[in-house]
N, C-alpha and C positions, 0 to 999 in steps of 0.2 A: 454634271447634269446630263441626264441623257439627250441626246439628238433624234432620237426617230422613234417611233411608236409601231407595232406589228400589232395585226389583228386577225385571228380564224376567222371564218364565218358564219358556221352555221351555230347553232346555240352559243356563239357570242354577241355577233350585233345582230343575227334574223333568225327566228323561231317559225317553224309552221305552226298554224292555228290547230293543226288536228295532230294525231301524235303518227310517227314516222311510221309504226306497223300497221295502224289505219287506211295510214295513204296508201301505200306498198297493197294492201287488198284491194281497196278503191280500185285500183290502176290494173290488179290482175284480173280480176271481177270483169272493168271494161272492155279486153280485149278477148275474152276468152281462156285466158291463163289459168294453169293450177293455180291452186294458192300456195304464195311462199311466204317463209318465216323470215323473220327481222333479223333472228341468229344469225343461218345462213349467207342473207345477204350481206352483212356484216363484214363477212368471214372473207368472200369473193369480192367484197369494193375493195380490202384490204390488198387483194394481189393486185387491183388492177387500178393503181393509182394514178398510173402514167399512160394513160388511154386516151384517145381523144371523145368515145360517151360512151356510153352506160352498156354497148350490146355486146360488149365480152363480159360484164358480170352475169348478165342473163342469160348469155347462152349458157355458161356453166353453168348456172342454177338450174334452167329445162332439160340440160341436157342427164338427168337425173330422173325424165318424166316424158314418159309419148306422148309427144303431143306433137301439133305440126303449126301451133303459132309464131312466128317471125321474132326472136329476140331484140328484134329494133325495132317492131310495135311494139312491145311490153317497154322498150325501154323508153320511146317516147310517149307513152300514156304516164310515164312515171316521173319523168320530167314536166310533162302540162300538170301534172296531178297537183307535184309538190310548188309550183310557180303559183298556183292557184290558191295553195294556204299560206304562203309565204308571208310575212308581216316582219318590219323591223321591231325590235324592242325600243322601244319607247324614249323617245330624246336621241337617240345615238346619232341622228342624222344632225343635229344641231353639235353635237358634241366633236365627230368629225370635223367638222365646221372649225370650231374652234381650237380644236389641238391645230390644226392645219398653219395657224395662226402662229405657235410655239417649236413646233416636231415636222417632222418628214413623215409621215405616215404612210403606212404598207398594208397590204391584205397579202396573208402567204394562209391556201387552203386547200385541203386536198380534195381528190376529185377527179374525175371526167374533165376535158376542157367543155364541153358542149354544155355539161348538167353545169357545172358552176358560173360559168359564162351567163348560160342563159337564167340564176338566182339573180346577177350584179344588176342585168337588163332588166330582168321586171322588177328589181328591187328601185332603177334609178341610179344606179353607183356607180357608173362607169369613169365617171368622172370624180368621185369621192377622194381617193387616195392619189397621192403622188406614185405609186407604182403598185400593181395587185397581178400577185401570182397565182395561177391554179396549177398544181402538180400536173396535170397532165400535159402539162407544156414543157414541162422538164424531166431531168434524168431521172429522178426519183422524188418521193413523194416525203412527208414528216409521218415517224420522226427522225430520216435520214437527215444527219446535215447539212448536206448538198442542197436540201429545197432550201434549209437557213441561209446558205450562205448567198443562195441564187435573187432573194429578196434585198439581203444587206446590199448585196454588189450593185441592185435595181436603184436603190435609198441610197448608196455609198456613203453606207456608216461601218462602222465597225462593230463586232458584237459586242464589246465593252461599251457602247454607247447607246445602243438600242434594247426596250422593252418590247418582251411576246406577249400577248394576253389570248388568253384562250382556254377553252375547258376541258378539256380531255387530257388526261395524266400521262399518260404515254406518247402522241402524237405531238401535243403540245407543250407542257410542263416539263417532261424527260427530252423531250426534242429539240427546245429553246435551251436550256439548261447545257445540254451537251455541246452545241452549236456554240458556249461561251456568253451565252444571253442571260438579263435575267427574265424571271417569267412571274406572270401575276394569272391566277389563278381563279375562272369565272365560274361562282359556284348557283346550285339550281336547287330544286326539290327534286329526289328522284336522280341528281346525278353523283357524280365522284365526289367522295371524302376529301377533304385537302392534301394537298403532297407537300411535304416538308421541304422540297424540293422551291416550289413557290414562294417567294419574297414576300406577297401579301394577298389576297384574296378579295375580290370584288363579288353583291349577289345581283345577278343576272339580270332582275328587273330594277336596280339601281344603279348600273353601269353608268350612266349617262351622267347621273350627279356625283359618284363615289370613284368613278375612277379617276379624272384631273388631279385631283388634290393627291389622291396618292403617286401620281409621278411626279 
């Protein structure tokens, strides 16, 4: 039986209400920014996992573009932006609750310290899990296994005893898996195909009642 439960964050237990390239306009819009693409910044959060907030993705992205607005205004409108459509999916905060009851539970999510910090605070979570990592507090981000193993050591479990859930095939699914975990697989409308990789697969707006039973 396993011992501890791991969880992403963002489109596993908290969805924005608007969709991520919406916000990211919102937020350029506000400050006076070009407009940048989701691609993109995609591309630039990926090198900068281990950042304490957001303003070495943006400076790369502007620095692309004359302009003379401040990468740490853009990158705190973009922060208030997405704090503001932020919503749990539905039950998860009960569900927590109660694995808490059976498992050690973890949050391991990559990220800024400042941007993921400040989802946990206006999500309420600070106190959710027995131990929640944000990659930018560490050497490296998922799907390095260094962030797995930085969460296990937090839980002291072992990966043979610990489940990852999370939606991203490569960060999470390839990450967990490699790290010696098994991994459960949180699927969407619009997101990743299942990975053969994954043990079993939960849908995103049933997490809350579909996934106990499966661990």
């Amino acid at each position: 039986m396993s011992e501890a439960v791991v969880f992403d964050l963002d489109y596993t237990l908290a969805v924005p209400e608007r969709d991520r390239e919406t916000i990211l306009t919102e937020a350029t819009a506000a400050v006076g920014a070009p407009p940048l693409s989701r691609s993109a910044y995609l591309e630039a959060h990926r090198r900068n996992l281990t950042r304490e907030s957001r303003e070495p993705i943006f400076a790369e992205l502007l620095d692309d573009y004359e302009t003379a607005v401040d990468p740490k205004t853009v990158a705190t409108a973009y922060r208030e932006t997405i704090a503001d459509a932020l919503t749990p999916i539905p039950g998860v905060e009960r569900m927590l609750e109660s694995l808490r009851t059976e498992y050690r539970v973890g949050l391991l999510t990559n990220g800024p310290v400042r941007a993921q910090r400040d989802k946990l605070e206006t999500l309420g979570w600070e106190n959710r899990f027995d131990a929640a990592l944000v990659t930018g507090e560490l050497e490296a981000g998922k799907p390095d296994p260094r962030a797995f193993r930085a969460i296990l050591d937090e839980l002291d479990v072992t990966p043979e005893n610990a489940i990852y859930v999370g939606d991203e095939v490569e960060a999470d699914i390839a990450g967990a898996t490699n790290a010696g975990m098994d991994a459960i697989q949180v699927l969407f409308d619009g997101g990743p195909e299942r990975d053969s990789r994954a043990v079993a697969t939960v849908r995103q707006r049933h997490i809350a009642e579909d996934l106990p039973p499966l661990l």
